[in-house]
C-alpha positions as CSV (number, residue, x, y, z in Angstrom):
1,X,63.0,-20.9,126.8
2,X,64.9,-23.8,128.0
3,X,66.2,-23.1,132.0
4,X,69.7,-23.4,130.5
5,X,69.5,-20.6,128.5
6,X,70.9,-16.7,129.6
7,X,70.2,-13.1,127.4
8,X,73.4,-11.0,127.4
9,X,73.0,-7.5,125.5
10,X,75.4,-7.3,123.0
11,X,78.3,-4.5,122.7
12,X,78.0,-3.2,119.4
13,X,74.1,-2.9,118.4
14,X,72.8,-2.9,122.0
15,X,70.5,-5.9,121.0
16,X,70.2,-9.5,123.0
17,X,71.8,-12.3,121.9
18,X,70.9,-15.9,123.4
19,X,73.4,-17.6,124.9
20,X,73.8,-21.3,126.1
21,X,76.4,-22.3,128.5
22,X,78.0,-25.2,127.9
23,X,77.5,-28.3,129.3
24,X,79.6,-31.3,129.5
25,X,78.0,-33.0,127.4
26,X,77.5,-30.3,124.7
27,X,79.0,-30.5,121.2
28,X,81.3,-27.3,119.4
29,X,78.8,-27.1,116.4
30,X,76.1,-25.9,118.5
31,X,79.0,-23.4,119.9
32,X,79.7,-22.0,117.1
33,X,76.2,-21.7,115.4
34,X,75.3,-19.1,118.6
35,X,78.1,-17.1,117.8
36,X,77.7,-16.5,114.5
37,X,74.4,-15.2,114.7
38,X,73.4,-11.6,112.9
39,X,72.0,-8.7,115.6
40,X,68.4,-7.8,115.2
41,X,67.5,-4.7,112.6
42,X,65.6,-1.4,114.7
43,X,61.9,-0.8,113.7
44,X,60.3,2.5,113.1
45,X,58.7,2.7,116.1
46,X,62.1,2.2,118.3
47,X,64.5,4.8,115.6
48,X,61.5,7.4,116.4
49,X,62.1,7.0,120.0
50,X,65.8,7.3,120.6
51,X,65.7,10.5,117.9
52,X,63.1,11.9,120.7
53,X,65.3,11.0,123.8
54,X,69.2,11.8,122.3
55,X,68.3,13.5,119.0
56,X,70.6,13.7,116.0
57,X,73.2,16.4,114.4
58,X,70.5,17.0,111.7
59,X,67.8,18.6,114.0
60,X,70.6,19.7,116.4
61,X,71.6,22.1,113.3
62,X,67.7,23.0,112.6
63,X,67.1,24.1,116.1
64,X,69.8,25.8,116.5
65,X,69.0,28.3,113.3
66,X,65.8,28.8,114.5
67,X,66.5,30.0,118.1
68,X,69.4,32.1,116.5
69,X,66.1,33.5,113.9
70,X,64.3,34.1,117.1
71,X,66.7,36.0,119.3
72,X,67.4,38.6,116.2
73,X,63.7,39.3,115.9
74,X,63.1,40.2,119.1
75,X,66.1,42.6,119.7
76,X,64.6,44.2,116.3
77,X,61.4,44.4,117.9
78,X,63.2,46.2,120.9
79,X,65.0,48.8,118.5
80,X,62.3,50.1,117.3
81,X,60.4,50.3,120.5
82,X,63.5,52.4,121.9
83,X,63.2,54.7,118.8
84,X,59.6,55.8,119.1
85,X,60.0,56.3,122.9
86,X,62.7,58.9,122.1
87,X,60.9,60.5,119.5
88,X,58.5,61.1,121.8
89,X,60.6,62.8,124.0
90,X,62.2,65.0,121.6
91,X,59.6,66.5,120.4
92,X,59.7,70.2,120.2
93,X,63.4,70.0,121.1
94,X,64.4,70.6,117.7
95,X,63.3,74.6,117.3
96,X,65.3,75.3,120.1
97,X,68.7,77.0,120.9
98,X,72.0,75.8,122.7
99,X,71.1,78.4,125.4
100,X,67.6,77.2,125.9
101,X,68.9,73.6,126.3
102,X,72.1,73.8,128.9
103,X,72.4,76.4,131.2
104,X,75.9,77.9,133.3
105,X,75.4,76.9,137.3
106,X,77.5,80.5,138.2
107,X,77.0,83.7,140.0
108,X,75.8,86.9,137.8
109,X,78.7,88.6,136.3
110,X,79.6,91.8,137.4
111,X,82.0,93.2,133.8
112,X,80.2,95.9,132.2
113,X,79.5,94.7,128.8
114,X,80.2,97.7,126.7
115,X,83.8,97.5,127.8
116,X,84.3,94.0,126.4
117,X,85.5,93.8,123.2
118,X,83.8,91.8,120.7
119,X,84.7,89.8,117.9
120,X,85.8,92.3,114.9
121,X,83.6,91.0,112.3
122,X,80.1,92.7,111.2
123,X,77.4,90.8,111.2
124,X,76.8,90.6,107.7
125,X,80.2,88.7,107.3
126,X,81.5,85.7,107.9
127,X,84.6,84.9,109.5
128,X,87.5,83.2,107.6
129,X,89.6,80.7,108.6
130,X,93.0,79.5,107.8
131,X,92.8,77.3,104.3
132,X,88.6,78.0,103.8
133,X,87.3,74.8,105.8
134,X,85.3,76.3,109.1
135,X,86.1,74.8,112.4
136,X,84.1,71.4,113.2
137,X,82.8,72.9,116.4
138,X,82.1,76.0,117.6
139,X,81.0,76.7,121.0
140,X,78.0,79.1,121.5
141,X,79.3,79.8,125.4
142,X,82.5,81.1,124.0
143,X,80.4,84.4,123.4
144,X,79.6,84.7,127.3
145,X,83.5,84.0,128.2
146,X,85.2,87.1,129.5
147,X,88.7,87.5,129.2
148,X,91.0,90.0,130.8
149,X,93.9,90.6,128.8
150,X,95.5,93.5,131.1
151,X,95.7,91.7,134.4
152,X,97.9,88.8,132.3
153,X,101.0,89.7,131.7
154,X,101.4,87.1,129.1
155,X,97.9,87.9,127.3
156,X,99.4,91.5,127.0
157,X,100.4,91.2,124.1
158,X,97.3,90.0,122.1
159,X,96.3,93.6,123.0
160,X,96.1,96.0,120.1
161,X,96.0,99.0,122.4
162,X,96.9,99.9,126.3
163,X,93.4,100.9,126.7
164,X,92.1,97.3,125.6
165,X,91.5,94.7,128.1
166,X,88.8,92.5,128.3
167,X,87.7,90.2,125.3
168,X,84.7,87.4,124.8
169,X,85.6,84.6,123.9
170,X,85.7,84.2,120.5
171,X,88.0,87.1,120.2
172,X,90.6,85.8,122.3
173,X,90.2,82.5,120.5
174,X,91.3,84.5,117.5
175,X,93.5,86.3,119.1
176,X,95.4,83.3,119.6
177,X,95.4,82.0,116.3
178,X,96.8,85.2,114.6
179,X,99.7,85.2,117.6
180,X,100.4,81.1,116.9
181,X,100.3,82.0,113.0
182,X,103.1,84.8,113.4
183,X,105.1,82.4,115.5
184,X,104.7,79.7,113.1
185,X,103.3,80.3,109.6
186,X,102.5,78.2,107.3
187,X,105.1,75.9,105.5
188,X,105.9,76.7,101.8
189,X,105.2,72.9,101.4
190,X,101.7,73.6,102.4
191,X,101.4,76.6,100.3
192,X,100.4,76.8,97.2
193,X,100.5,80.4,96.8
194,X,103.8,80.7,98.2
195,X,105.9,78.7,95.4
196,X,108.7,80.2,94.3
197,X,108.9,80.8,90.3
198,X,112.5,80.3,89.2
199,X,114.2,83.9,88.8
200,X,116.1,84.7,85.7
201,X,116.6,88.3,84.4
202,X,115.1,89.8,81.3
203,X,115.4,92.6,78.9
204,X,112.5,94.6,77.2
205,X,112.4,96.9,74.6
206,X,109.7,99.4,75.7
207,X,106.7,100.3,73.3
208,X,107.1,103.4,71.5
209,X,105.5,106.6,73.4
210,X,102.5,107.9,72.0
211,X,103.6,111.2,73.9
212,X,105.6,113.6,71.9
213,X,107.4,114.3,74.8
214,X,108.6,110.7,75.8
215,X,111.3,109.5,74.1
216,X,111.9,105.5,74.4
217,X,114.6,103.8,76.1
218,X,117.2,101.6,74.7
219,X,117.5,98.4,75.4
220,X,120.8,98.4,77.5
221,X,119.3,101.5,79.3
222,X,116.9,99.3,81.1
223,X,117.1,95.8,82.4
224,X,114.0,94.6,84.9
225,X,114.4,91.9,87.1
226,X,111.5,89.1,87.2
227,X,109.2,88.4,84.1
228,X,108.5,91.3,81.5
229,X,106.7,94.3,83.2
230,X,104.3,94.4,80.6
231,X,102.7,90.4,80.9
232,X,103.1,91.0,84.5
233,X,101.6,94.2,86.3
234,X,101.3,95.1,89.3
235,X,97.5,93.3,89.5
236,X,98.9,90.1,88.3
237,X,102.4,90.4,90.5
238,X,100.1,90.8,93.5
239,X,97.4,88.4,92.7
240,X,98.7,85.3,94.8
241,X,99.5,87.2,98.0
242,X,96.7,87.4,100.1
243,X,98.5,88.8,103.1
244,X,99.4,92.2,101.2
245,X,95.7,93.5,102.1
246,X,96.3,95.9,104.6
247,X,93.4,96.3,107.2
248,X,92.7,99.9,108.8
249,X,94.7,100.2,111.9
250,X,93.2,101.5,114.7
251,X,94.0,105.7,115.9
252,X,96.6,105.5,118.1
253,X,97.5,108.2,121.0
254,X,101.1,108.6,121.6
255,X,102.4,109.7,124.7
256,X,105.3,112.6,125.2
257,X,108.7,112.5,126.5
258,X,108.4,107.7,126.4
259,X,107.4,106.1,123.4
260,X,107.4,102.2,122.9
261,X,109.1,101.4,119.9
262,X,110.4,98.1,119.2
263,X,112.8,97.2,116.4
264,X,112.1,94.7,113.6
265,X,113.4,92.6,111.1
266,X,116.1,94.4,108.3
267,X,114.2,94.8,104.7
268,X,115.9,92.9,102.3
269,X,120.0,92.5,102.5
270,X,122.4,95.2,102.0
271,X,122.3,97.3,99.2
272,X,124.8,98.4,96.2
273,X,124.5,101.6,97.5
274,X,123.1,104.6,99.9
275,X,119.6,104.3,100.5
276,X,118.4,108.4,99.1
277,X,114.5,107.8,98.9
278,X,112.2,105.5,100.8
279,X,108.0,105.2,99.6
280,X,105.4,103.6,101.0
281,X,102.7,102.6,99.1
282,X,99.6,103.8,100.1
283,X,97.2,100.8,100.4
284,X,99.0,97.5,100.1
285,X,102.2,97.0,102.6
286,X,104.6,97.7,100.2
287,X,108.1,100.3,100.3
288,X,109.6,101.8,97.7
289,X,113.7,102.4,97.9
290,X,116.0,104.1,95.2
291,X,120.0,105.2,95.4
292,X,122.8,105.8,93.3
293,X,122.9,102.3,92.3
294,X,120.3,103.1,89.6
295,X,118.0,100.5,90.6
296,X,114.6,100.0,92.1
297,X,113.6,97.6,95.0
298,X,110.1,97.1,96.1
299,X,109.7,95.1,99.4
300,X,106.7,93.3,100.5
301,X,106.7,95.0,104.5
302,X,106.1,91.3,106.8
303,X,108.5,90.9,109.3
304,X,107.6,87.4,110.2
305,X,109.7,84.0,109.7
306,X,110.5,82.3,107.4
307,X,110.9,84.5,104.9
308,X,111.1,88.5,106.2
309,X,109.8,91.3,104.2
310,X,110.9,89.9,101.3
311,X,111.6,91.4,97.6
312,X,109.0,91.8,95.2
313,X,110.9,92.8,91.7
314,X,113.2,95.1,91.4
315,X,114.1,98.0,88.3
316,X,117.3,98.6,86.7
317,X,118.5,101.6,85.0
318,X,122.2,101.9,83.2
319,X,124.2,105.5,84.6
320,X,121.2,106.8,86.3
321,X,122.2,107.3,89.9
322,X,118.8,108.0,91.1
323,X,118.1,110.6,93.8
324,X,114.1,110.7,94.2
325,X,111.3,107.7,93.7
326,X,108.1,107.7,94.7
327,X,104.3,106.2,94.4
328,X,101.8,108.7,92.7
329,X,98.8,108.7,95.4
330,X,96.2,108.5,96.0
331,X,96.0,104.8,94.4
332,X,99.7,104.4,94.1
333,X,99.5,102.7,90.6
334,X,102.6,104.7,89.0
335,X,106.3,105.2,90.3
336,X,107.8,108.2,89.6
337,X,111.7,108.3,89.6
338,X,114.4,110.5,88.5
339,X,118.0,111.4,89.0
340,X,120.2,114.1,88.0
341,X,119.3,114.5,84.6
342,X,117.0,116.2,82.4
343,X,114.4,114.0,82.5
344,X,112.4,111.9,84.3
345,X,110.5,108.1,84.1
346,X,106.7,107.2,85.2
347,X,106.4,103.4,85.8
348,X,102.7,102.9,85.2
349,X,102.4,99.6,87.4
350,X,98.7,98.6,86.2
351,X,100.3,97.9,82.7
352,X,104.1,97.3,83.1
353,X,105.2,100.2,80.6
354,X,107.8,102.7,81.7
355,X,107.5,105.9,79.8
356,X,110.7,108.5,79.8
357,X,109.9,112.4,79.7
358,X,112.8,114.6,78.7
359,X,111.7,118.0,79.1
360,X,109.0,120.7,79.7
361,X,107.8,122.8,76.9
362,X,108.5,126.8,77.3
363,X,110.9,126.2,80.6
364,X,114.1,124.0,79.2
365,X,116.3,126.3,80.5
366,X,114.6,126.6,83.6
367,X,114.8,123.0,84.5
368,X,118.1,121.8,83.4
369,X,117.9,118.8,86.3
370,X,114.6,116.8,87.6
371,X,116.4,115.2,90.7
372,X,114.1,117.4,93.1
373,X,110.2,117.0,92.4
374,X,107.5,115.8,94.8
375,X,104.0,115.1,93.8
376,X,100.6,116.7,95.1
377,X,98.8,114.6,97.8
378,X,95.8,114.4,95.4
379,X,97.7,113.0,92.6
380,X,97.1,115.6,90.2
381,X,100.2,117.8,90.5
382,X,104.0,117.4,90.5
383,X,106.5,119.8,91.9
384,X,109.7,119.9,90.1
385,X,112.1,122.6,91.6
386,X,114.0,124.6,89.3
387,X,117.8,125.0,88.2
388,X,117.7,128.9,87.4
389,X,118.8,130.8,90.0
390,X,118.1,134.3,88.7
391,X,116.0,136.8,91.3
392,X,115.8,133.5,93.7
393,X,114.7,130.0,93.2
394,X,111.3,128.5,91.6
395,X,109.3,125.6,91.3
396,X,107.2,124.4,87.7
397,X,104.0,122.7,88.2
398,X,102.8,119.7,86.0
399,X,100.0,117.9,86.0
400,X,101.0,114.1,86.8
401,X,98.6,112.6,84.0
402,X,99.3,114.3,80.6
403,X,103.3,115.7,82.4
404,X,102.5,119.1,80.6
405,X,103.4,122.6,82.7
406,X,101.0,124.4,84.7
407,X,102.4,127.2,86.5
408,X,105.2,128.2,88.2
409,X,105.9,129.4,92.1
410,X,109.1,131.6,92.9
411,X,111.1,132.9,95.9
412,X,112.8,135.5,96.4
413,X,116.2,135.4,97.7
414,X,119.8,134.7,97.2
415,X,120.4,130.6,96.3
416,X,117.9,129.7,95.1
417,X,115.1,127.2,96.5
418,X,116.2,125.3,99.6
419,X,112.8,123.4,100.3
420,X,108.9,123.1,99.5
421,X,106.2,121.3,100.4
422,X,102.6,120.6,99.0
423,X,99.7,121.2,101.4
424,X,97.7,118.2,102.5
425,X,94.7,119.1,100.2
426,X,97.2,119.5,97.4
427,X,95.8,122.6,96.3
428,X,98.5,124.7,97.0
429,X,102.5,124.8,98.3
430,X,104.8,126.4,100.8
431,X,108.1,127.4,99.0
432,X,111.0,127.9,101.1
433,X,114.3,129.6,99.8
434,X,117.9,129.2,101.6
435,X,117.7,132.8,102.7
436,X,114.6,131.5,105.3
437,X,111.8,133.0,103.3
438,X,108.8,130.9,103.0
439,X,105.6,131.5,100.2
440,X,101.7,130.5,100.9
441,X,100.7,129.7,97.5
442,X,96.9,128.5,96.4
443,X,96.5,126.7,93.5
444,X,93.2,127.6,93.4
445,X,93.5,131.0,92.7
446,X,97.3,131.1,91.1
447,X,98.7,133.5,93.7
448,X,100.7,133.8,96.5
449,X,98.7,134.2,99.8
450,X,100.9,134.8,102.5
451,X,105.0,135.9,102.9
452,X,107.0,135.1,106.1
453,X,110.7,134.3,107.0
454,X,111.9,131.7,109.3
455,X,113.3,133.2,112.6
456,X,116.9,132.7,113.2
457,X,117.5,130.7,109.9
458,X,121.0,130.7,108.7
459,X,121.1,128.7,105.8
460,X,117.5,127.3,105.1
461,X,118.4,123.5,104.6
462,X,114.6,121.4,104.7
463,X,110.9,121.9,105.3
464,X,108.1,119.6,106.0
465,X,104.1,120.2,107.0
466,X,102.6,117.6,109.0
467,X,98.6,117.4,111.1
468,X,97.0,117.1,108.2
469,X,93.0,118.6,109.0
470,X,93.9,119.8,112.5
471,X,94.5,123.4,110.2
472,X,93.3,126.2,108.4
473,X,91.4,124.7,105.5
474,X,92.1,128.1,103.5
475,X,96.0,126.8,103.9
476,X,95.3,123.6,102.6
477,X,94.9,122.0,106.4
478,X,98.0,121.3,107.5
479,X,98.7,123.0,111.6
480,X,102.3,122.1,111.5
481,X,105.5,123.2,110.0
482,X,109.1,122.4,110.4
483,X,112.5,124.2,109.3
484,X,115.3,122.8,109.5
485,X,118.7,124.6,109.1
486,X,122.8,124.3,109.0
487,X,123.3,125.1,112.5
488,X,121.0,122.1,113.3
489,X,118.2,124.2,114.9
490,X,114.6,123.1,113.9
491,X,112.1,125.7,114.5
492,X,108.2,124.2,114.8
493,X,105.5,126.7,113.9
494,X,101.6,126.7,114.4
495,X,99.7,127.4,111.2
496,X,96.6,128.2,113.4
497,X,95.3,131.3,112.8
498,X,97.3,133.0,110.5
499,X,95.0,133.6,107.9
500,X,92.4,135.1,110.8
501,X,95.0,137.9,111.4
502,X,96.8,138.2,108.1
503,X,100.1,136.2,107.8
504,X,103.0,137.5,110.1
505,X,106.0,138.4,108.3
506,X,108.3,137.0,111.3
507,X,105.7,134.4,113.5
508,X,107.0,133.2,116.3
509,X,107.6,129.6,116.4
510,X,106.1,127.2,118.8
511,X,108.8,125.7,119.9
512,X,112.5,125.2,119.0
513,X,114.9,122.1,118.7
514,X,118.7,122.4,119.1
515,X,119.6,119.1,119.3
516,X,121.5,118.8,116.4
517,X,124.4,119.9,116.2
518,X,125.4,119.2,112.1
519,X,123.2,120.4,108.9
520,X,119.2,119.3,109.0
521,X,118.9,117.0,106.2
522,X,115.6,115.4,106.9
523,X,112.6,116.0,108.7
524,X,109.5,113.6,108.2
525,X,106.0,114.0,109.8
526,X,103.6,110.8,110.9
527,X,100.2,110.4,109.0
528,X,98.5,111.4,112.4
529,X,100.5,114.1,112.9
530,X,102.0,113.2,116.5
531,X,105.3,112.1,115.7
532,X,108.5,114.3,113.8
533,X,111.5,112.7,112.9
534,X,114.5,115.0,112.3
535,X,118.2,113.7,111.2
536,X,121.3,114.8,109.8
537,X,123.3,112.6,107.4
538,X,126.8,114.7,108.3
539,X,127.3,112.6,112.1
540,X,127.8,109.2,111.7
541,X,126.3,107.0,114.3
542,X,129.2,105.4,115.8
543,X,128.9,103.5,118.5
544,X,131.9,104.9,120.0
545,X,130.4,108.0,120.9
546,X,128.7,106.2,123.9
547,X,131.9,104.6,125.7
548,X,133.4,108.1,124.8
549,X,130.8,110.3,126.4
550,X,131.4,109.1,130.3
551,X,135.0,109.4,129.8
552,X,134.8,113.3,128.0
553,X,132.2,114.0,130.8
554,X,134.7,113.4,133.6
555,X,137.4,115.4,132.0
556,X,135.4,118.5,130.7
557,X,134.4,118.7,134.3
558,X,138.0,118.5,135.7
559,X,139.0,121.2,133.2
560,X,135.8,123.5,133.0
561,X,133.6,122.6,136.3
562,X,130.0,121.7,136.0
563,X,129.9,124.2,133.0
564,X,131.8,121.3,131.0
565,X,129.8,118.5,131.9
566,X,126.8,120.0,130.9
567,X,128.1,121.0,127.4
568,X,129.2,117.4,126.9
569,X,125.8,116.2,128.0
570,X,123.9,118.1,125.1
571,X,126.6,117.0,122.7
572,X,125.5,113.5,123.8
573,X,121.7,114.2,123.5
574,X,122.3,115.4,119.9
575,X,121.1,111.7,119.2
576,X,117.4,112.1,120.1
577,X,115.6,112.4,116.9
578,X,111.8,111.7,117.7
579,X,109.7,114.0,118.7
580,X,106.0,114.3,120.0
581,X,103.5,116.4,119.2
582,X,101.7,118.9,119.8
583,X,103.5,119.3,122.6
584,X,106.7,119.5,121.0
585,X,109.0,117.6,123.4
586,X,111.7,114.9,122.3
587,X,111.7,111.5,123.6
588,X,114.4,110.8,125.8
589,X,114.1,107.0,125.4
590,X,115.0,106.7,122.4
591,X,117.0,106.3,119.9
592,X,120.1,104.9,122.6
593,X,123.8,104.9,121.9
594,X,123.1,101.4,120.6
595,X,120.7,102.0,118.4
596,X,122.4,101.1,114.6
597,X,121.5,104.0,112.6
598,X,124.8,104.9,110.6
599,X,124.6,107.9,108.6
600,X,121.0,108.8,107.9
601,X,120.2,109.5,103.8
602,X,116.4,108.5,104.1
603,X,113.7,108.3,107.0
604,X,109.8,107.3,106.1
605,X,106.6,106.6,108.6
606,X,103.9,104.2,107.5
607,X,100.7,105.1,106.0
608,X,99.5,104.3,109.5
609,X,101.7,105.6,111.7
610,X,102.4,102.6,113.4
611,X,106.3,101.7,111.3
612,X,110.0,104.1,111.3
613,X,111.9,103.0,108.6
614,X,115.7,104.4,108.0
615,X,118.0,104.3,104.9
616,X,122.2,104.8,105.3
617,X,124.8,105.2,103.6
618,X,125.9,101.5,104.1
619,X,122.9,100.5,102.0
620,X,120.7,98.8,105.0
621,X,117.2,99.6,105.9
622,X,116.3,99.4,109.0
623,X,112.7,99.4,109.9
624,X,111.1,100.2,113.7
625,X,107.7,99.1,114.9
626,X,105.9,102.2,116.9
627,X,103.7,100.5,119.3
628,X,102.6,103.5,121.3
């Protein structure tokens, strides 16, 4: 290479280009050939090189795949590592129970376990819950949780009893479900069952009577409200309403002299007319009422929102002011109902058919009127009393099924009977005439087993038995009876014994009420036998009478001394009705000068015990819940 000559590396390829400076004495063509020269190509050996020492986007890509292939199989790897280590661990874990695995880190408890009350399901059922679908967790500790419900004043009333107080767990969980669904029940939206069917009113023609002693009913004798009675009975009416299966409600203790009694929501609205009978039904919550109005109402009994004790169906009848209704027991599957007429009508609910009986065979001149009957608490008999007068009073006997006579009771006495009563076995009566003579009579043996007169009685007006197998069986069971008469005096006797010694002629009565100071028109024992209600229809409940009492007090004893005030004070205690048994004292507490009775034409207990309901003559029925 000449010493004139420089290598310069070039910008764009990196290769060396010669160059020559010029010289003074050098010509442009040998310039310009230098310029134009082409760079020199890269051999294998050099591309092979810079791909090692800077690389390319091509194997950038490759690698980077791989290492991402790599990582993946290794956290795999690590997985499954991490699973067979904790199988490892776990074995024999799986045979074992909650209470084997965790453990409470408290003292030992000190609560007696038989007074805690445990959930109220057998162990051969299962608990239900709201809509079918089982809670997603349930908590096997809740069954060691003791709760007292007692010492809480705002658990109190979860409590079914006074004498209940504590609960496991799960019991108070349930507990305090039922209480959240009474405060909020389910939505109709979210009801199914509880769709209301649009309401229109329908006539039937009833079916001809196969009995020769029914006799059909014209068509604008009878109108029914809701769908035709026979497409809809009462299995079908009651098919969507779950809540109408009543549970057994526990025995209940009442206490003398206080009673807690709370009041609840009205049954239906007010009625066309006085309330005159009131029926419960013996196994599903349901209550019968009848009046003048010649129609029949049957009431679902559930007090809670939205919807209150609302009305089933209800039975219409053209001019037939009806005076007595009632369920047939022990089932309750028929209604029977008449008025003052010469017949009567059985509503057979299992099928819808109302069948019309006009008379009994052999005694049509006997029983001119039906109004008055009462059926046996067996369900085979019904009591119809009489309208012949002639030598006393008298009662036929027909059996409930085929409605044919069976025998007859009568009283002696002037006017006839006042009162009677079937025994609790239904094997047998107690007849009562106005004159205050009373008749044991077996149905058994088709006599009269006993005579004896009511002491005192001036005008015989009601009668009642009531603690049903607390008795002598021989007088069908009953301990209790109760007369009623005009003067207002209610005279309790003990049935105890009277068979032993022979039936008194004039027994002395246990005790006797004169709080009343108009005509006895009802008297009405609980199921249990503890509780009596008396009433008389003839005092309106105003509530006057209360802002008048402390002003007549003050002046009676300005007039007539302490004497006076005393007088005035009975005349306002003529307004306690309830009363305890057996030891025959009336509850001061209640009813108060502001409790809304009105003029009294019905009274009923529940089956359990545990409801008052009252009928006026303003049509309203007003129902009480008896707590203890």
């Amino acid at each position: 290479m000449p010493p004139s000559t420089l290598l310069v590396p070039s910008k764009k390829s990196g290769q060396v280009r010669k160059v020559v400076p010029l010289e003074s004495n050098g010509d442009s063509d040998a310039i310009s050939d230098i310029q134009s020269h082409d760079p020199l190509e890269k051999d294998e050996t050099e591309i092979k090189l810079e791909k090692l020492v800077f690389g390319d986007k091509t194997g950038f890509h490759d690698a980077l795949k791989s290492h991402q292939t790599s990582l993946a199989r290794v956290d795999l790897e690590e997985d499954e590592e991490a699973a067979l280590q904790d199988t490892s661990k776990d074995e024999g874990l799986e045979s074992l129970d909650d209470a084997d695995l965790f453990f409470l880190d408290s003292v030992p408890s000190t609560v007696n376990d038989s007074n805690i009350v445990l959930l109220q399901n057998s162990d051969n059922e299962e608990e239900t819950f709201p809509g079918g679908n089982p809670p997603a967790w349930i908590d096997s500790d809740d069954e060691r949780i003791v709760v007292s419900l007692a010492s809480n004043p705002r658990l109190r009333k979860l409590r079914h009893n006074d004498s209940e107080d504590l609960v496991n767990g799960r019991e108070y969980t349930k507990r305090l479900r039922q209480q959240f669904e009474r405060l909020y029940p389910v939505p109709e939206w979210a009801n199914p069952s509880a769709a209301k069917k649009p309401s229109h009113r329908k006539r039937r023609r009833p079916s001809n009577a196969t009995d020769s002693s029914a006799e059909d009913l014209s068509v604008d004798d009878m109108s029914i409200d809701s769908d035709d009675l026979s497409a809809q009975p009462l299995a079908k009416l009651l098919q969507n309403s779950e809540s109408l299966i009543a549970g057994p409600s526990p025995h209940k203790k009442f206490r003398p002299e206080v009673i807690d009694i709370q009041r609840t929501k009205d049954i239906g609205g007010v009625q066309p007319s006085a309330i005159t009978s009131l029926s419960f039904h013996p196994t599903y919550p349901l209550l019968l009422s009848s009046g003048p109005s010649s129609t029949l109402s049957l009431h679902h009994l559930s007090p809670h929102p939205p919807n209150p004790n609302p009305l089933l169906t209800t039975l219409h009848l053209r001019s037939t002011p009806l005076t007595t209704s009632t369920f047939l027991p022990p089932q309750g599957n028929k209604i029977f109902f008449s008025a003052r007429r010469r017949y009567f009508h059985a509503w057979d609910l299992s099928s819808g058919k109302v069948s019309k009986i006009s008379r009994v065979y052999g005694h049509q001149d006997e029983q001119r009127s039906m109004e008055r009957f009462k059926l046996s608490p067996c369900g085979r008999w019904m009591g119809i009393v009489g309208s012949g007068r002639k030598g006393g009073g008298l009662v036929n006997i027909m059996d409930a099924v085929t409605c044919q006579w069976v025998a007859q009771v009568r009283v002696e006495g002037k006017g006839g009977v006042a009162d009677f009563e079937w025994w609790g076995d239904g094997e047998g009566m107690v007849v009562i005439g106005k004159g205050g003579e009373a008749v044991e009579w077996s149905g058994l043996d088709k006599r009269v087993l006993g005579r004896w007169i009511d002491e005192g009685a001036v005008g015989t007006t009601v009668m009642t038995l009531g603690g049903k197998g607390t008795g002598d069986k021989a007088l069908g069971g009953d301990r209790w009876v109760a007369v009623g008469s005009q003067s207002g005096v209610v005279n309790i006797y003990d049935r105890r014994g009277w068979l032993k010694t022979g039936v008194a002629e004039k027994p002395n009565p246990t005790r006797v009420l004169d709080q009343l100071t108009t005509p006895v028109s009802h008297l009405e024992f609980s199921e249990n036998g503890q509780l009596l209600v008396m009433a008389s229809r003839w005092k309106r409940d105003a509530l006057k009478l209360g802002e008048l009492i402390p002003y007549l007090c003050r002046l009676s004893r300005r007039l007539f001394g302490a004497r006076g005030r005393v007088v005035w004070r009975e005349f306002a205690d003529s307004r306690r009705l309830l009363v305890h048994l057996p030891s025959c004292t009336v509850y001061r507490n209640w009813p108060t000068s502001n409790t809304p009775l009105g003029r009294i034409t019905a009274v009923g207990f529940g089956p359990g015990s545990d409801a008052l309901v009252v009928g006026n003559e303003q049509g309203k029925i007003r129902m009480w819940e008896i707590r203890s």
